[in-house]
Residue frames as qw, qx, qy, qz and C-alpha x, y, z in Angstrom:
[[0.494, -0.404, -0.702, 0.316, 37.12, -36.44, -24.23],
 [0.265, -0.888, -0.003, -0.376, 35.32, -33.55, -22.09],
 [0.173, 0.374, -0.647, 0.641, 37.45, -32.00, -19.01],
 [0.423, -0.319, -0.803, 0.273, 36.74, -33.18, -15.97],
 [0.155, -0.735, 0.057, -0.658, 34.93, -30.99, -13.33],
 [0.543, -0.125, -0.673, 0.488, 35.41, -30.67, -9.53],
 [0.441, -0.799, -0.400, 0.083, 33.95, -29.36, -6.61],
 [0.397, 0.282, -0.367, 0.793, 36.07, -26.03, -5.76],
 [0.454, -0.598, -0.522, 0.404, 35.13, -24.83, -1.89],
 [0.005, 0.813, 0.038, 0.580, 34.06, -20.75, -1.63],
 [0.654, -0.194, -0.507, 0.527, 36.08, -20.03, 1.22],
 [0.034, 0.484, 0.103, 0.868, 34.91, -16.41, 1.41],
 [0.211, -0.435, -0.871, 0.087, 33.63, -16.17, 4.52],
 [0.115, 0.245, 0.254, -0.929, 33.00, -12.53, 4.79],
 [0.403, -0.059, -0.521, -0.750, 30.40, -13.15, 1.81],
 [0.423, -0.129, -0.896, -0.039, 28.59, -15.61, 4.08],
 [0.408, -0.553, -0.163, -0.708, 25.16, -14.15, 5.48],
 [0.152, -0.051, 0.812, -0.562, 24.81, -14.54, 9.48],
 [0.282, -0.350, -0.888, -0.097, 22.10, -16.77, 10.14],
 [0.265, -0.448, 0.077, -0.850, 18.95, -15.42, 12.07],
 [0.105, 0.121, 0.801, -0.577, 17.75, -16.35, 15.22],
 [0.037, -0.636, -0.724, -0.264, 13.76, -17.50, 15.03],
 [0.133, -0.770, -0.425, 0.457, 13.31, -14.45, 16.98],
 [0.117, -0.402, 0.261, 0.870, 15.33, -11.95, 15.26],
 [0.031, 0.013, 0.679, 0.733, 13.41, -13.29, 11.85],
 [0.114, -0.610, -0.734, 0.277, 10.15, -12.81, 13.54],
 [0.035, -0.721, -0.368, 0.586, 10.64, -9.56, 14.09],
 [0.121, -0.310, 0.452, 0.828, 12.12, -8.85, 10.51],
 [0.033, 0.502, 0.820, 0.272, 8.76, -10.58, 8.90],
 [0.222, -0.728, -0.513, 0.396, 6.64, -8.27, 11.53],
 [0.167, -0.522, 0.119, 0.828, 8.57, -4.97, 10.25],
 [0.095, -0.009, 0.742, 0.664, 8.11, -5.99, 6.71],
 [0.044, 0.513, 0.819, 0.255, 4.45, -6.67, 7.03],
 [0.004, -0.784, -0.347, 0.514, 3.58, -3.19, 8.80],
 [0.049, 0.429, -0.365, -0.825, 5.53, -1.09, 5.95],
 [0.054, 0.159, 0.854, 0.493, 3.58, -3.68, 3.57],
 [0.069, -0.683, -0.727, 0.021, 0.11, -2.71, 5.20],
 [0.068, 0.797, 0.272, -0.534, 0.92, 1.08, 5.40],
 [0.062, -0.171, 0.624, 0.760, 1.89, 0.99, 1.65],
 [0.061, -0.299, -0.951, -0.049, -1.30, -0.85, 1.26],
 [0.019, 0.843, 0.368, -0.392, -3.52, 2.02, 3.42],
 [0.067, 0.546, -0.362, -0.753, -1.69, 4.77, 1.46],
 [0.091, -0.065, 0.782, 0.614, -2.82, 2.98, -1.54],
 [0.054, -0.784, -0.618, 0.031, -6.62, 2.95, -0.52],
 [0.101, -0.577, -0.011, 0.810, -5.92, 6.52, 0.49],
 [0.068, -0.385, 0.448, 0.804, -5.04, 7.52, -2.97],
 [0.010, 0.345, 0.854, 0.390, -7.57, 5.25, -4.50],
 [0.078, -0.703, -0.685, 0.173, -10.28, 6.73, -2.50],
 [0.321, -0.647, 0.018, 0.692, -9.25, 10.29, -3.49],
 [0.040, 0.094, -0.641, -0.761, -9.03, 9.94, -7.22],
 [0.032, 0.596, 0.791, 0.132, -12.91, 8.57, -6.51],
 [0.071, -0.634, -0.686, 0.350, -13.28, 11.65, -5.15],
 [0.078, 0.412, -0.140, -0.897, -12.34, 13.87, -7.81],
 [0.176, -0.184, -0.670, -0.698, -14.26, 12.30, -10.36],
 [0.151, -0.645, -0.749, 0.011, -17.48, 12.42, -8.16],
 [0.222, -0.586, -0.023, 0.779, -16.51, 16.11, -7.70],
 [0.020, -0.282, 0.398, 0.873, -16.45, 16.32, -11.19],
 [0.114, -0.416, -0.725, -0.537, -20.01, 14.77, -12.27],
 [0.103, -0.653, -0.620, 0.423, -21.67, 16.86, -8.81],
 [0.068, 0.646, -0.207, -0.732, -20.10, 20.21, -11.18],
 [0.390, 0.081, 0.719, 0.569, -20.85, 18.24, -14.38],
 [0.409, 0.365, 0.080, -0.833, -24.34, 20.36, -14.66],
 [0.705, 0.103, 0.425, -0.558, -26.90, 18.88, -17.02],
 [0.406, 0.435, -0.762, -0.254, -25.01, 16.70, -18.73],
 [0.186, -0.002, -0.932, 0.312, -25.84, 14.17, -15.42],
 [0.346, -0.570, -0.602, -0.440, -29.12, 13.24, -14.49],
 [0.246, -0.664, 0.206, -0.676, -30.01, 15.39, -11.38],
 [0.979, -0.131, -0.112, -0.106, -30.09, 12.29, -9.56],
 [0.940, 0.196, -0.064, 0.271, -26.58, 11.60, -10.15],
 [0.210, 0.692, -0.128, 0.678, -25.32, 14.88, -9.53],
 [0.560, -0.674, 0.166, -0.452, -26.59, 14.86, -5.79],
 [0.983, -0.146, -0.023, 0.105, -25.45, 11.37, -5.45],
 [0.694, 0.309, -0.172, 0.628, -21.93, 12.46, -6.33],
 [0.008, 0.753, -0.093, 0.651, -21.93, 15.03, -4.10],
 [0.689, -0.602, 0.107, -0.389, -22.55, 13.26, -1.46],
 [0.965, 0.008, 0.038, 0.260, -19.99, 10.82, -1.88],
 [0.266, 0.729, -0.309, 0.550, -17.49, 14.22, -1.97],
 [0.229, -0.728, 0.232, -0.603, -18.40, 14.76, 1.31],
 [0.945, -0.237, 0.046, -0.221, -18.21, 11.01, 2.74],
 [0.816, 0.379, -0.200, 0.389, -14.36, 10.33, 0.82],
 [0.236, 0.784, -0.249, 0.518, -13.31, 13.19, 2.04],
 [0.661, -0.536, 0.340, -0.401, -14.43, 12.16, 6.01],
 [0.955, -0.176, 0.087, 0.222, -13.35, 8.31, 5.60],
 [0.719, 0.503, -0.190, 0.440, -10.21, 9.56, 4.11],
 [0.098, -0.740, 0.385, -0.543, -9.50, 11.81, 7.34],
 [0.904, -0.305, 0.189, -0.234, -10.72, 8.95, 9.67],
 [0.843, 0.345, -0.300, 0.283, -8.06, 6.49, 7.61],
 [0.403, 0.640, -0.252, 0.603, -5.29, 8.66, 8.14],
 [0.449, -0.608, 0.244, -0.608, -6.16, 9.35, 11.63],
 [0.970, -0.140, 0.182, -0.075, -6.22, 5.60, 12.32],
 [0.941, 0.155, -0.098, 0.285, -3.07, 4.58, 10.76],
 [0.006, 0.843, -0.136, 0.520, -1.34, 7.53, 12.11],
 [0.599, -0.458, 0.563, -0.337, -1.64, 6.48, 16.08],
 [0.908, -0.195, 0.323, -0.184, -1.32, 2.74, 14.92],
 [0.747, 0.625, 0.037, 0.225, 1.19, 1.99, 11.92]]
């Protein structure tokens, strides 16, 4: 025959998480999502940065790249670099 089981009651109540007011968990959502969106911008950041060394590196690639391609990357140094200050500049004052 199997042992019996039974219900045994966790009386611990220090272990026992305080409840949150709708407000309180409002604002804890609200915190959570800004750090989530300036992880997020930092992550464009960086993304938009690594474009711009490799477009750095086919504007210096010489004539391995069709002249074309070379200018085209150059310009797109000089455009990453500006949105990337702009970003920063924005999430700075707002974030």
């Amino acid at each position: 025959m199997s042992p019996s089981l039974s219900v045994v009651a966790d009386n611990d109540l220090k272990s026992t998480p305080k409840t949150q007011t709708v407000a309180e968990r409002v604002r804890s959502l609200q915190s959570e999502a800004k750090q989530l969106a300036k992880d997020h911008v930092r992550s464009l950041s960086a993304q938009m940065l690594a474009v711009e060394q490799m477009a750095a590196e086919i504007a210096e690639g010489g004539e391995a790249y069709p002249p074309g391609v070379r200018e085209l990357a150059s310009r797109l140094v000089e455009d990453i670099e500006a949105r990337v200050q702009t970003l920063e500049a924005i999430v700075s004052r707002t974030l």
